[in-house]
C-alpha angles and dihedrals in degrees: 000000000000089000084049092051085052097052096041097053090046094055083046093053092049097046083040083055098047092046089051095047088049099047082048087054098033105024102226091298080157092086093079092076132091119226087252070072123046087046086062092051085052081046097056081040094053102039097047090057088051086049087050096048098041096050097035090218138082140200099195118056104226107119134233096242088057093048091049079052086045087051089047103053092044084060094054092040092057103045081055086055089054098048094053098060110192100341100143099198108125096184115064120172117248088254102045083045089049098050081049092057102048093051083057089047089052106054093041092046092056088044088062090045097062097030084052090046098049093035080043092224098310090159090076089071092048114113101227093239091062089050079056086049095051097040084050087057092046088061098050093048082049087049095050096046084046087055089054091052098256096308131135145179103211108325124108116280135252088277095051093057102048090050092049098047077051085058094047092051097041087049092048091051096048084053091049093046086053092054 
């Protein structure tokens, strides 16, 4: 477990990095946007990595690697979103967005810890195509509770999903850094 923690921590820094880099770029014009959203920009991410994969080739450069930190930082994006309710300021300021962030980091980051613990680290037998298959499915569950205007019966709400589709992404790209 303690090799996972390390890489772990080490995928979160560089898509930290690369979200940091971006609000300083962009501002967190993100903010504009509603959850419906944000879970359609995971979706192109997701399922231009599955069209990739699927077809071996692709046509864009951007790599794999950079759209799995793309789906994790929409993840992350979008759990901020949800914490923040109604709260209509656009603009936040890098520190308050970074403390954003690594709350986020932090209750993700504990989720993995117990679901690693109780599936004892099955992901590292995953192919990567089937993380981008389960993320995929993530997204469609999200879809259709958003659909039902954020009601369940008994499933897992809008927030366990998104943290789950981050720890997808963050485990896909710790299996593609060790090929």
């Amino acid at each position: 477990m303690e090799k996972t923690l390390a890489q772990y921590d080490a995928v979160v820094k560089r898509c930290k990095d690369v979200f940091l880099k971006k609000t300083e770029d962009y501002g967190t014009a993100w903010r504009i946007l509603r959850p419906t959203s944000l879970t359609d920009q995971l979706f192109i991410k997701a399922k231009r990595i599955r069209s990739i994969e699927e077809k071996s080739v692709q046509m864009v450069e951007d790599s794999i690697e950079g759209d799995f930190i793309g789906l994790v930082n929409y993840a992350y994006m979008a759990l901020i979103q949800l914490s923040l309710g109604d709260d209509e300021t656009l603009e936040l300021t890098q520190k308050k967005t970074e403390k954003l962030y690594d709350r986020q980091v932090v209750a993700v980051r504990s989720l993995m810890k117990a679901k690693n613990h109780d599936y004892g680290e099955a992901w590292r037998d995953l192919r990567t195509s089937s993380i981008t298959d389960l993320i995929l499915m993530k997204l469609l569950r999200i879809r259709q509770i958003e659909d039902n205007q954020g009601k369940t019966l008994i499933s897992e709400g809008l927030d366990a999903n998104y943290a789950d589709i981050a720890n997808y992404a963050i485990f896909a790209l710790i299996l593609l850094s060790e090929n």
